[in-house]
C-alpha positions in Angstrom: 0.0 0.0 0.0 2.9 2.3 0.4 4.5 2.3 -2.6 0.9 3.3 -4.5 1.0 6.2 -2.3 4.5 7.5 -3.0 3.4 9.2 -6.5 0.8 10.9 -4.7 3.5 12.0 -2.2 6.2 13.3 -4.8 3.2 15.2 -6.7 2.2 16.7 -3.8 5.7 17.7 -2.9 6.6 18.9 -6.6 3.3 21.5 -6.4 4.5 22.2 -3.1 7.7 23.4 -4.7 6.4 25.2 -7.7 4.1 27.1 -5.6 6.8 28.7 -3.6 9.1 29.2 -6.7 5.9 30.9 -8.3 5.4 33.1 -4.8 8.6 34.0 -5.2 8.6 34.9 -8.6 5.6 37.0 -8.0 7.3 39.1 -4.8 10.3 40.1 -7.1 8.3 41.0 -9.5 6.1 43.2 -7.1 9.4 44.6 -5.3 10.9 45.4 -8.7 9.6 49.0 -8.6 11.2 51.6 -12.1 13.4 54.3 -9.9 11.8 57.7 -9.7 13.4 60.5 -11.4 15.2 61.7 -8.3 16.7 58.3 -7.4 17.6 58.3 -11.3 19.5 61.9 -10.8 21.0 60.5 -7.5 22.8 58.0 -9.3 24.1 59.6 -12.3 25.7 62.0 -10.1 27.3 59.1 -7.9 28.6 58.0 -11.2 30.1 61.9 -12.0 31.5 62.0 -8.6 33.5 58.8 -9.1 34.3 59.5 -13.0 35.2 63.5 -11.6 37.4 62.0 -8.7 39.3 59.2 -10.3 40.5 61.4 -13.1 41.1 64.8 -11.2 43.8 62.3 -9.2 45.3 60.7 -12.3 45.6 64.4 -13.4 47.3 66.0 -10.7 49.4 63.0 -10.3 50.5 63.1 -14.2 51.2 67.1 -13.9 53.3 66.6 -10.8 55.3 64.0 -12.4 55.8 65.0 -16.0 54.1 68.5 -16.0 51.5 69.4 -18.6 52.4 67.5 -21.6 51.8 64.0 -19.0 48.5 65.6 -18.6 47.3 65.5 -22.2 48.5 62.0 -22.2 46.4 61.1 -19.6 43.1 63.3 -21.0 43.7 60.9 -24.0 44.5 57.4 -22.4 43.3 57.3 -19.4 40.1 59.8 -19.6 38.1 56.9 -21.6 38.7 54.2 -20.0 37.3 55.8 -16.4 34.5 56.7 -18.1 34.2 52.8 -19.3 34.9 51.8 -15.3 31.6 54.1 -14.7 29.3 53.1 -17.9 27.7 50.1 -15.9 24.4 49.0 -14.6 22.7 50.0 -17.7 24.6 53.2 -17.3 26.7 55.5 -20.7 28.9 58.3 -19.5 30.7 60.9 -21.4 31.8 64.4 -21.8 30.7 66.7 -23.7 30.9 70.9 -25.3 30.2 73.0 -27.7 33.9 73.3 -28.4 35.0 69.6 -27.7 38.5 68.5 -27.9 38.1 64.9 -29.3 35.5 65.0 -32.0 34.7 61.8 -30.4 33.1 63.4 -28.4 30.8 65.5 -30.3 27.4 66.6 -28.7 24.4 64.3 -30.4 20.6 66.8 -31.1 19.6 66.6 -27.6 23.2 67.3 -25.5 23.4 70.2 -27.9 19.9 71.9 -27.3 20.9 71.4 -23.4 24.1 72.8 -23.8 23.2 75.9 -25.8 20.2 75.9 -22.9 23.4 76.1 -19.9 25.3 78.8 -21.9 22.1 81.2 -21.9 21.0 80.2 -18.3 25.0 81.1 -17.4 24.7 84.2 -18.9 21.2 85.2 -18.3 22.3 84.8 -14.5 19.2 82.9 -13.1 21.7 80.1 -12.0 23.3 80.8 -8.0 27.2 80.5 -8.5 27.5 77.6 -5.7 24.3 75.4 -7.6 24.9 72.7 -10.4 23.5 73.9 -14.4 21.7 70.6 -15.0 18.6 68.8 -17.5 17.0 65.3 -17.4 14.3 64.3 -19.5 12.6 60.9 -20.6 13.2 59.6 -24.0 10.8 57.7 -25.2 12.2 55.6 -28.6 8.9 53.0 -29.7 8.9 50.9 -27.0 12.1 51.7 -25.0 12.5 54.6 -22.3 16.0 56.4 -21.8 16.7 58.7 -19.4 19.2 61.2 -19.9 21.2 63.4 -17.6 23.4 65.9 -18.2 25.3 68.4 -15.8 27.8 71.0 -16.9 31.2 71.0 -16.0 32.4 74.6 -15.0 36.2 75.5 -15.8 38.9 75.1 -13.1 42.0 75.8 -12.3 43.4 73.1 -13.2 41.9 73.3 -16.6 43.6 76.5 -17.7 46.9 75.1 -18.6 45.6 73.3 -21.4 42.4 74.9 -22.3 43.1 78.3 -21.5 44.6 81.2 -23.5 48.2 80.9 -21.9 48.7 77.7 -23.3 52.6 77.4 -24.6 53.7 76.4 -28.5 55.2 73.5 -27.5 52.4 72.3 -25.3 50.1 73.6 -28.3 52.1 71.7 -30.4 51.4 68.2 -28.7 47.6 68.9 -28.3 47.6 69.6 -32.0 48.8 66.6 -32.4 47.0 64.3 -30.1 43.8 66.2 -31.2 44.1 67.5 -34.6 40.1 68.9 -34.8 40.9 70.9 -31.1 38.6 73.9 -30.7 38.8 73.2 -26.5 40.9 76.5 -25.8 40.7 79.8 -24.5 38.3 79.0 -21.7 38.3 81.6 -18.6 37.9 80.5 -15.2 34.4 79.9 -14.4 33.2 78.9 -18.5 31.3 76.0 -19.2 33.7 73.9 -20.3 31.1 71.5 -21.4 28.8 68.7 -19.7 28.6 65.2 -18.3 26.6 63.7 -20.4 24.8 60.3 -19.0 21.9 58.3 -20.3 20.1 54.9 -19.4 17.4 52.7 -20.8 15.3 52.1 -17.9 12.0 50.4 -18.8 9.3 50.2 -21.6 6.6 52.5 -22.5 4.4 51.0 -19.7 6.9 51.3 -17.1 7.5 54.9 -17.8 3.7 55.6 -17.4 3.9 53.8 -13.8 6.8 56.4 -13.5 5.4 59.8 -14.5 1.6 58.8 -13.4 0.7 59.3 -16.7 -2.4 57.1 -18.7 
């Protein structure tokens, strides 16, 4: 009598399993909520402090060392590859300008329109000196939602000695050459020098209308 009860038994156990797998399913499913804009923002700008950090150090480092010329070698070699480190978790970063350096880094339609929207809000005045020039905006392409961030990069100090107006022949010289399409020069403390530019596909159209509220 036993053994005609045993297939009873292991389907009993096997719906027992499948139940809980299915429960569970369910519950990360429910707890898989899209990120609200501000938690959106909050993490792109973790990802500019690290990019903005990590490079500022491999900078001064390289200037110390070798002076300006070690600099430019490091914009070039190094500059990509910590923006690479930070382009994960569904995450693109880059720089950007209306006068880039590397016409790699040219601005697409939409980094342009939010550049040319800093450069008036900088001179118009409407921006405090101590708070951040920045856009976000959904993009929604068919049935895929990017979010893109983008926060300008105000010049520095430590800038000038390669993008400023006081920039020697020889040191001109070896830009030119690293960066034959230059127009990155003659910035003044305090200029845009361009933008962080970040974007990330977050969800499908149905997602973003769970996260604007939006029919």
């Amino acid at each position: 009598m036993n053994a005609t009860k045993t297939p009873n038994i292991l389907f009993v156990k096997t719906l027992a399993i499948s139940s809980i797998a299915l429960l569970s399913c369910v519950s990360s499913m429910v707890n898989a909520q899209p990120l609200t804009e501000q938690q959106l923002e909050q993490e792109a700008n973790q990802k500019i402090a690290q990019f903005s950090q990590a490079l500022k150090g491999q900078l001064q480092a390289a200037i110390k060392q070798g002076g300006l010329p070690a600099g430019v070698s490091v914009c070039k070699s190094v500059a990509p590859s910590i923006a690479a480190e930070n382009s994960k978790d569904g995450w693109t970063l880059k720089r950007t300008s209306l006068r880039v350096r590397n016409s790699d880094n040219t601005p697409d339609a939409w980094e342009l329109a939010q550049l040319t929207q800093f450069e008036q809000t900088k001179a118009a005045g409407k921006q405090a000196a101590d708070a951040p020039i920045v856009a976000s905006e959904y993009i929604v392409n068919g049935d895929t939602t990017e979010f893109r961030y983008m926060k300008a990069i105000p010049t520095q100090e430590l800038c000038l000695g390669c993008h400023g107006s006081n920039i020697t022949p020889e040191l001109s010289t070896l830009i030119k050459q690293a960066y034959p399409e230059d127009k990155a020069i003659n910035f003044e403390l305090g200029d845009l020098r361009g933008a962080f530019s970040l974007q990330k596909v977050i969800s499908s159209t149905e997602q973003l209308k769970t996260i604007s509220g939006k029919p």
